[in-house]
N, C-alpha and C positions, 0 to 999 in steps of 0.2 A: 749334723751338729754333734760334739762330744762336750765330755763336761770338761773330762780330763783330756790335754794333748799327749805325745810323745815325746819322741827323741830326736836328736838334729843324725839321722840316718842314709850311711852312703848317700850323703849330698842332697838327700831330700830334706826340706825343713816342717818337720810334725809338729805346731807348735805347743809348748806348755802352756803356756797362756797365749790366747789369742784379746789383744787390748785394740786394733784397728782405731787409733784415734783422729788420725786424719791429719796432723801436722801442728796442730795448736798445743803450746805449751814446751817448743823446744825452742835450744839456744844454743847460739854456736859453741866451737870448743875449740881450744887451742892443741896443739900434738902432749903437752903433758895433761891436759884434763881429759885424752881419749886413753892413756899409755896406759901398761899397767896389766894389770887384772882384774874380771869380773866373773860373779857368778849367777848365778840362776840355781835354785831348790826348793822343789817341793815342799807344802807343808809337813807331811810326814816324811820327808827324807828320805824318799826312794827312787827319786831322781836327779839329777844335776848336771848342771854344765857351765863349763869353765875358759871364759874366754880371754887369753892371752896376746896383748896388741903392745908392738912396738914400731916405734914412728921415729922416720929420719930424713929430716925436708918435710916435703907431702907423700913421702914412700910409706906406707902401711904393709908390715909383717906380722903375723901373728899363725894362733890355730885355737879349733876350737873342740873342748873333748869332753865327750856326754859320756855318765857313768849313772850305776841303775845299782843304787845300794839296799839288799835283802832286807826285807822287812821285818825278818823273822830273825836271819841267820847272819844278817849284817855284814853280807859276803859285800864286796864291791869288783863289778864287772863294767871294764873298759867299753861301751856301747857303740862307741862311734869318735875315729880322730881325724879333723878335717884340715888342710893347711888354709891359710887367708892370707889375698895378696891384694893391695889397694891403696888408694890418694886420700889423700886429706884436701879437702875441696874447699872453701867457702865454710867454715866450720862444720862440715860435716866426711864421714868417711864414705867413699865408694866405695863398694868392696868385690871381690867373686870367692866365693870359696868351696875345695871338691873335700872328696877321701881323699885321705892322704894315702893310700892304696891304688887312689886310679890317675884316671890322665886328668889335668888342669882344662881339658876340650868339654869335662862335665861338668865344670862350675858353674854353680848357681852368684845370680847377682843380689848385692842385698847392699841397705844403705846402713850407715850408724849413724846417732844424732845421738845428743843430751837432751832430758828432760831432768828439773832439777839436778839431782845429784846422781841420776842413773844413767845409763849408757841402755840406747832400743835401738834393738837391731829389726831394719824393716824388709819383711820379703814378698814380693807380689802382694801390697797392701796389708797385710798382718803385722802385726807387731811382739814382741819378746824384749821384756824389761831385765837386767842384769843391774843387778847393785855392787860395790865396791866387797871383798872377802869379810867376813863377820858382820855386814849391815843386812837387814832385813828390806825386801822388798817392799813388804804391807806398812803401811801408816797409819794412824787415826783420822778419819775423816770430819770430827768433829768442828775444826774450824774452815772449813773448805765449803765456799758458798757454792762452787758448781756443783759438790757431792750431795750438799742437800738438796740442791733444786733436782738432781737425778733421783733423789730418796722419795722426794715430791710426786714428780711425774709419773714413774711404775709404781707407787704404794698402790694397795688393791686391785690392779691389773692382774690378767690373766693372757698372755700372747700365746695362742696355739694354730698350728695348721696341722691340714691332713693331707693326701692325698691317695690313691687306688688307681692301681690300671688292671684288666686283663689281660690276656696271651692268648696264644695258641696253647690246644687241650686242655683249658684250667686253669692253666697257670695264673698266679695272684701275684703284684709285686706291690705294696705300700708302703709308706709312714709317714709319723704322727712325731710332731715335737711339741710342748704343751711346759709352757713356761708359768707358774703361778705368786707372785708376789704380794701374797698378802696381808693388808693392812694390822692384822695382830701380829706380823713379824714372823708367821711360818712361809715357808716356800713348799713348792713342789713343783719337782722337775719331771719328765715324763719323756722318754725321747724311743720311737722303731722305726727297725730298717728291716722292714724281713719280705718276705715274697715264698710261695709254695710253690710246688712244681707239680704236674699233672697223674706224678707216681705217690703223690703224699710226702714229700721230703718238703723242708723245707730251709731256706740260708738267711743268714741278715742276724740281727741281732736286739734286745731292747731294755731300756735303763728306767727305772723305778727310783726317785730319790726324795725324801723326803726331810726337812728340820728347817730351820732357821736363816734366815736373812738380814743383812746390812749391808750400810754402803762404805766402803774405806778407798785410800789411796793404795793402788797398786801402781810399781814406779811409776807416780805421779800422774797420775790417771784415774778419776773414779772409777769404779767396778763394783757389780752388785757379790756380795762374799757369801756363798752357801757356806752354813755348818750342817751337817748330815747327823741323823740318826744313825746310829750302829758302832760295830766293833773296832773298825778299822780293819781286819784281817782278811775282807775280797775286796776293796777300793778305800780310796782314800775319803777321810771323812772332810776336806773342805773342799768348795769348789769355785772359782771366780770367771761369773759374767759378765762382757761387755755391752752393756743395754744402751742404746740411743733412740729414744723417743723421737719420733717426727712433729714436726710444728703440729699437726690437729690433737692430737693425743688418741690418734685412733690407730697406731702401727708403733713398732719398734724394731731396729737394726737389731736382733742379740748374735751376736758371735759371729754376723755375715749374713745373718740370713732373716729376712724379712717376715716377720710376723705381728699379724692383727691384732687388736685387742677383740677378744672374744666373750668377753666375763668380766665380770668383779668377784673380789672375796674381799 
């Protein structure tokens, strides 16, 4: 699990936000409510991606081009430019899209639909929310009764797992995700991948995050919104979970992956 995604990269889909909502809350669209342009950017603005759809019949043209703007230096570098070629179905679009560098034999399938006012494109069950140019993706969740009832259900939870294997000569390969949301509105996130090798090396990686939590509308979608402690200047200080509680209140979906409640705070 990551906090942060990636980039839509030679035809693989990294996502920036993973929202997996499952289908509830979309609505068909007509070829001028998909047309147009959309985007996707980070909260600090060091990533983005810009999707361009034109529709004639049920014929869908477009391309979509992820750029990675310096944080520092404010440089913007071309990341990835993919063509898209697809139907307009039933209100929603079909879609496949490669590099635009390589052969159309690499496309990936991915669907579009409307939720409210945004355009999600769905790939192997993930989701990526895109708003119209100059609208912001986040909302205030204050009038949104499923945001509270999600505010409800993880306040003072704690969802973590672990797990360890051995190897041959030594070798250690583990990790530990450990989700904390609690009830005075601090978080702490805690996520390794790492494993040792029998010479003392070792690979994987692991994220320490700590600040604050709430719930807002990310395109149209609750989502738990970390604010981080720190500079901003090695990771971005916001970060957004999709947590889905199971009917006992003893597990939660976050970001795909199945974790217990282990704790309160």
């Amino acid at each position: 699990m990551q906090v942060a995604r990636g980039l839509l990269l030679a035809g693989t889909l990294l996502l920036p936000v993973v929202i997996q909502q499952g289908g509830a809350g979309f609505r068909a669209g007509s070829a001028s409510d998909f047309a147009g342009s959309w985007q996707f950017r980070t909260d600090d603005g060091t990533n983005e991606e810009v999707v361009e759809l034109e529709i004639s019949g049920t014929d869908v043209i477009g391309e979509i081009t992820a750029f990675e703007h310096g944080y520092f230096s404010k440089r913007t570098t071309i990341k990835a430019h993919l063509a898209v070629r697809g139907t307009l179905t039933n209100g929603a679009l079909q879609i496949r899209f490669w590099n635009s560098n390589a052969s159309p034999n690499d496309a990936t399938s991915a669907t579009g639909r409307l939720r409210d006012e945004f355009f999600v494109l769905t790939v192997n069950g993930a989701e990526t929310g895109y708003a119209r140019p100059g609208r912001t993706l986040v909302r205030n969740a204050e009038a949104s009764a499923e945001a509270a009832a999600l505010a409800r259900a993880v306040s003072g939870r704690i969802y973590s797992r672990s797990a360890q294997a051995g190897g041959r000569g030594g070798a250690i390969a583990g990790g530990r995700t450990r989700l904390a949301l609690c009830a005075d509105g601090t978080i702490a996130y805690d996520y390794s991948d790492v494993a040792s090798t029998p010479d003392g090396g070792s690979t994987g990686n692991t994220v320490a995050r700590r600040g604050r939590w709430g719930v807002v509308l990310y395109a149209g979608a609750p989502m738990v919104r970390a604010e981080w402690e720190g500079t901003g200047s090695s990771y971005a200080l916001t970060a957004y979970f999709k947590v889905r509680p199971n009917a006992s209140g003893q597990s939660a979906n976050v970001d795909g992956a199945d974790l217990p409640v282990t704790g309160r705070c």
